[in-house]
GUTI-32980 format. One record per residue: residue number from 1; x, y, z negated of N, C-alpha, C, O, CB in turn. Coordinates in pm, whole numbers, plus 32768, in hexadecimal, padded with zeros to 4 digits. Atoms other than C-alpha are relative to their C-alpha. Glycine has a CB too. Layout:
BEGIN
PT   n  npx  npy  npz capx capy capz  cpx  cpy  cpz  opx  opy  opz cbpx cbpy cbpz
PT NUM    X    Y    Z    X    Y    Z    X    Y    Z    X    Y    Z    X    Y    Z
...
END
This chain:
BEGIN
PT   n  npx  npy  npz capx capy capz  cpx  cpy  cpz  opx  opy  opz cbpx cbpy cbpz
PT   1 804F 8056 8055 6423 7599 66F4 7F77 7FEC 8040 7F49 8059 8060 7FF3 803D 7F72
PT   2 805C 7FFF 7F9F 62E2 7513 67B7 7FA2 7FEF 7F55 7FBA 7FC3 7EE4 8008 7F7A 809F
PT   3 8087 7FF8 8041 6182 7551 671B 7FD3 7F95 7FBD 7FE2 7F2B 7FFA 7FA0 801B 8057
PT   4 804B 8083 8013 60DA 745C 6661 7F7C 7FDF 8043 7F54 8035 8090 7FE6 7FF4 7F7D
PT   5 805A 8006 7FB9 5FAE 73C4 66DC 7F8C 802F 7FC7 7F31 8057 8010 7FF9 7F94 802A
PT   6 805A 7FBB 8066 5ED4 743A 65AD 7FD2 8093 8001 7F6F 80CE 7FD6 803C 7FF3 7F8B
PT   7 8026 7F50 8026 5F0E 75A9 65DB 7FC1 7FFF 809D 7F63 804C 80B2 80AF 8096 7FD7
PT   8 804B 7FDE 7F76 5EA9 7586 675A 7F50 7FBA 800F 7EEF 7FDA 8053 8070 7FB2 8086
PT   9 80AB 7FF5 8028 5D65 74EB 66E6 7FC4 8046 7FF7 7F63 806E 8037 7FCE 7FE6 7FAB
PT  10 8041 7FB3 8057 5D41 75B3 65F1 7FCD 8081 8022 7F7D 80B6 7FD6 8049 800C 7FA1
PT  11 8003 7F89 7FC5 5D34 76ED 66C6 7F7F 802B 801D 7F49 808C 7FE8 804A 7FFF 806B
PT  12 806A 8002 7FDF 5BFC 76A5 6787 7F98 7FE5 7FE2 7F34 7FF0 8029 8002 7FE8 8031
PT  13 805C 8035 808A 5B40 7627 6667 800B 80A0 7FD1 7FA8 80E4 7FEC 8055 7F68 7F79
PT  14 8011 7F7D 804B 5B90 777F 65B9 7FDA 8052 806F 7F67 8072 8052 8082 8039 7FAF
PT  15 8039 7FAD 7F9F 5B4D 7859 66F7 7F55 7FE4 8016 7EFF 803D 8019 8056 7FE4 8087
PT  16 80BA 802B 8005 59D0 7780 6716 7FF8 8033 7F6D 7FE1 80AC 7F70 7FC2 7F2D 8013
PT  17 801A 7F98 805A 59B7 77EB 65A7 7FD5 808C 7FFB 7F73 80B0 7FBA 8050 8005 7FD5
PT  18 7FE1 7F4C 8012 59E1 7966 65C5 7F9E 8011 8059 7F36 8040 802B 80A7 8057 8030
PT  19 807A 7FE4 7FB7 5907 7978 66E7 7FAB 7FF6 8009 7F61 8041 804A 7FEF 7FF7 803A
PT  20 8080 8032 802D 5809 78BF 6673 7FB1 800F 7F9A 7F42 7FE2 7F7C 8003 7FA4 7FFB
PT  21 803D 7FEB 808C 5801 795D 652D 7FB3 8079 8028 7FB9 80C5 8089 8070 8019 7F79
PT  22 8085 7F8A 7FD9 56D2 7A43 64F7 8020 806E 7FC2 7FBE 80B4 7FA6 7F5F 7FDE 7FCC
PT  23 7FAA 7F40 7FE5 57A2 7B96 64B8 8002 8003 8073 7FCC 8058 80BA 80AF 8033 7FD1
PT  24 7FC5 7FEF 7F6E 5825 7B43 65E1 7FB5 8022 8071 7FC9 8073 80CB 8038 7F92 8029
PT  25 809F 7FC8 7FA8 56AE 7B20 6687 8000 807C 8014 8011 80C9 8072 7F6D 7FEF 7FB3
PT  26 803B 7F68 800F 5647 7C3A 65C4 8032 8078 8077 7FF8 80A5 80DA 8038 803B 7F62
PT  27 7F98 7FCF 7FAE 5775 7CFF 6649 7FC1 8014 807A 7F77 8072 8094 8076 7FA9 800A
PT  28 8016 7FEA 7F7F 5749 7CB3 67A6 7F6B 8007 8017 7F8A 7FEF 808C 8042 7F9C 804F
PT  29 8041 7FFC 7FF6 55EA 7CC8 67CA 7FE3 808E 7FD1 7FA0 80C8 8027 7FE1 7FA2 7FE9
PT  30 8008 7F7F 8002 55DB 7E18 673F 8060 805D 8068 802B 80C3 8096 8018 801A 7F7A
PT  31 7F95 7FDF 7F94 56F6 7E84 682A 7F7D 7FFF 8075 7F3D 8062 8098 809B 7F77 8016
PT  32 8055 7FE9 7F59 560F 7E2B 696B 7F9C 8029 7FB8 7F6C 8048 8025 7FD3 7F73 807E
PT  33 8063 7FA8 8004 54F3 7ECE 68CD 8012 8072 802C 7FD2 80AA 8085 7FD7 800E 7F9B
PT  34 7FC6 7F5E 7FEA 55C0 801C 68B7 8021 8026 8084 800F 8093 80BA 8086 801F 7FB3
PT  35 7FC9 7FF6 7F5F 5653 7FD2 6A0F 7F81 8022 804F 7F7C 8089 8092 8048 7F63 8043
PT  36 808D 7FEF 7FD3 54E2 7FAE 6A85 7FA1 8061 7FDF 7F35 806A 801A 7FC6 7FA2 7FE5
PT  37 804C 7F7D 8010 5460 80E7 69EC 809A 805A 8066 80B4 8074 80DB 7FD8 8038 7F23
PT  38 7F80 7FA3 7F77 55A4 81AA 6A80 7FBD 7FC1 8096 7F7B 800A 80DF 80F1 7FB1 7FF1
PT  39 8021 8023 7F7D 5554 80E2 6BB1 7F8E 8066 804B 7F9D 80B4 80A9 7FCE 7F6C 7FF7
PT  40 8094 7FC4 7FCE 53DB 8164 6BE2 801A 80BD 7FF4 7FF3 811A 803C 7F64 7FBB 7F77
PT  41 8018 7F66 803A 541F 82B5 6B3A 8055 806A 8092 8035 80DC 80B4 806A 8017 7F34
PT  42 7FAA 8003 7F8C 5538 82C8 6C7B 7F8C 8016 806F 7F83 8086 80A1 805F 7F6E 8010
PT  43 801E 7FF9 7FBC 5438 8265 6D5F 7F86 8061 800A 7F55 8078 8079 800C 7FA0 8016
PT  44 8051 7FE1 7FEC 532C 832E 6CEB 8036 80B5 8047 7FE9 80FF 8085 7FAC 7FD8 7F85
PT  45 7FEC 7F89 7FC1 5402 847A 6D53 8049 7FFC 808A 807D 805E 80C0 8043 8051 7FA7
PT  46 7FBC 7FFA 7F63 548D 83FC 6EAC 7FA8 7FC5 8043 7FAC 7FEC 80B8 808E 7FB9 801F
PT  47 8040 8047 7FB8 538E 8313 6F20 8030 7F91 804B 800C 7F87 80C0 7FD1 8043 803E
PT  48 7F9D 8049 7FC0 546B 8209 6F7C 7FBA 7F66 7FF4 7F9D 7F57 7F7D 809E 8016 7FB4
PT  49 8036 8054 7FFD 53D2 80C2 6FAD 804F 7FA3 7FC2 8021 7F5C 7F69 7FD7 7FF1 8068
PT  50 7FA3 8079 8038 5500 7FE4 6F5F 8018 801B 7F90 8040 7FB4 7F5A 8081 7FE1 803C
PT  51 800E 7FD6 8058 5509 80B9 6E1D 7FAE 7FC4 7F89 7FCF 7F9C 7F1A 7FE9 805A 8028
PT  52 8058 8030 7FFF 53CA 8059 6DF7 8008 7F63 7FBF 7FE6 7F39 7F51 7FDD 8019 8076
PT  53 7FF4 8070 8032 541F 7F03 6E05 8078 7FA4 7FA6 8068 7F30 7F80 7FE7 7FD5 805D
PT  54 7FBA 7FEE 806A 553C 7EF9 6D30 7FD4 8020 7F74 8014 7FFF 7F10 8045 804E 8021
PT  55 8047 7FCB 806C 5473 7F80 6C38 7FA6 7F81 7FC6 7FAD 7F4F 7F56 7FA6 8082 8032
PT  56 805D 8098 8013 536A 7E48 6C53 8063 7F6E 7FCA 8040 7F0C 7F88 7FB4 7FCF 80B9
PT  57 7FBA 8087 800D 5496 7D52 6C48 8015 800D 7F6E 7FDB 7FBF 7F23 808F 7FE6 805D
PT  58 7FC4 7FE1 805C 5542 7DE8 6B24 7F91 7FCF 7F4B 7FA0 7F8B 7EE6 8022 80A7 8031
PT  59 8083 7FEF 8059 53F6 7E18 6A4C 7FD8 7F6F 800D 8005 7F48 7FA1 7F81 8077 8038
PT  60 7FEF 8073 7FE5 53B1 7CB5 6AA5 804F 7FA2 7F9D 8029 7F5D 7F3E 8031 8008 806F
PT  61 7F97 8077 8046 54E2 7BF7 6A33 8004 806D 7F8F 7FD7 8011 7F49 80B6 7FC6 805C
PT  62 7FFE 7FB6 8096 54EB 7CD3 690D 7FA3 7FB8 7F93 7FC0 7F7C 7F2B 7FC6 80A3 800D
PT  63 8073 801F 8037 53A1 7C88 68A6 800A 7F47 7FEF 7FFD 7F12 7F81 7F80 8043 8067
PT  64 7FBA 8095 8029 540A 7AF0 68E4 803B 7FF2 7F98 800B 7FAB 7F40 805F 7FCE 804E
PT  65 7FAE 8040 805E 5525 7AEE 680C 7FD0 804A 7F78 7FFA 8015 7F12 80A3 800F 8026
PT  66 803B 7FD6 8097 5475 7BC3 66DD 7F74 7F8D 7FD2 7F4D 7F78 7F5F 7FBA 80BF 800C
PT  67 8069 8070 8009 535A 7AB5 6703 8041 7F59 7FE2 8003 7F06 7F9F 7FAD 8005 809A
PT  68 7FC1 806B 7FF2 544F 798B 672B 8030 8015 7F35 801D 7FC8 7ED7 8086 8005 809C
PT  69 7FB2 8002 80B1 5510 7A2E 65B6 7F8D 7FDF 7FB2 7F8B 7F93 7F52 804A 80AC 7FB5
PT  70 8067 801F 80B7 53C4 7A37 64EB 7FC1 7F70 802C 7FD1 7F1D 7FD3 7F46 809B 7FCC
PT  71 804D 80AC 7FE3 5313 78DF 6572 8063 7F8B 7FEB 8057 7F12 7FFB 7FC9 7FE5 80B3
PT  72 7F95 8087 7FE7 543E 782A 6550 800D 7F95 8063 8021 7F1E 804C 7FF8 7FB0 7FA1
PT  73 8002 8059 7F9F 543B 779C 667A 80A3 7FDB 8040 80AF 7F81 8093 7F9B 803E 806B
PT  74 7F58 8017 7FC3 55E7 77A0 66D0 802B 7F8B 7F87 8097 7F4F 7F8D 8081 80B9 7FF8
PT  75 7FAF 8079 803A 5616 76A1 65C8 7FE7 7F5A 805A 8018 7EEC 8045 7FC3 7FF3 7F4F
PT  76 7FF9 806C 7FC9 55A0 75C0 66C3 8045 7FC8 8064 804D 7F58 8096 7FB2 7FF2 8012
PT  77 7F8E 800F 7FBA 5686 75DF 677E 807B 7FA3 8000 80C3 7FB9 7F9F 8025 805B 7FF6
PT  78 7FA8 8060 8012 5781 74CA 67B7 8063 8005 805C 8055 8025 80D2 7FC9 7F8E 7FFD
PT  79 7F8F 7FDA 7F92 58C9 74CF 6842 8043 7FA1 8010 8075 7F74 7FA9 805E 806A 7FE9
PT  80 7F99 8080 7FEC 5996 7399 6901 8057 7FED 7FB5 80A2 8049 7F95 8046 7FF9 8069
PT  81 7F7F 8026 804D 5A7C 72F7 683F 807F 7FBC 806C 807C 7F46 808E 7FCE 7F85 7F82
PT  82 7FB1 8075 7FB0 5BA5 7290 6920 8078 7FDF 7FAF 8099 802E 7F56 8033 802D 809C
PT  83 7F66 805A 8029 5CF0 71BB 68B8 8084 8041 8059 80F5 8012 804C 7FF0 7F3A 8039
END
């Protein structure tokens, strides 16, 4: 029985949803915070430079997407429509 064309729309419309929703921010943005304290807390007992900077990235995009959930700035986000 082949797919309709509605549900294969519909897919990537609901996947931009979910990701874009601000749990989802929240979520991940607290995630690379934690990653970015583990990160540093790592580098502060080995001294590892790439540690180090793992730590900066993490803490970083963390801090983005917890800023992106409360400003509302992902609703502006627009996504191609193709046929």
């Amino acid at each position: 029985m082949p797919r309709s064309k509605s549900n294969v729309k519909q897919q990537p419309e609901l996947l931009d949803k979910l990701l874009h929703a601000t749990p989802s921010l929240v979520f991940r943005g607290l995630v690379g915070v934690v990653l970015g304290y583990a990160f540093v807390s790592r580098a502060f007992d080995t001294g590892s430079y790439w540690q180090y900077g793992g730590a900066l990235v993490f803490t970083i995009l963390g801090i983005r997407l917890l800023k992106r959930s409360f400003t509302n700035n992902h609703a502006k986000v627009k996504t191609s429509k193709t046929r």
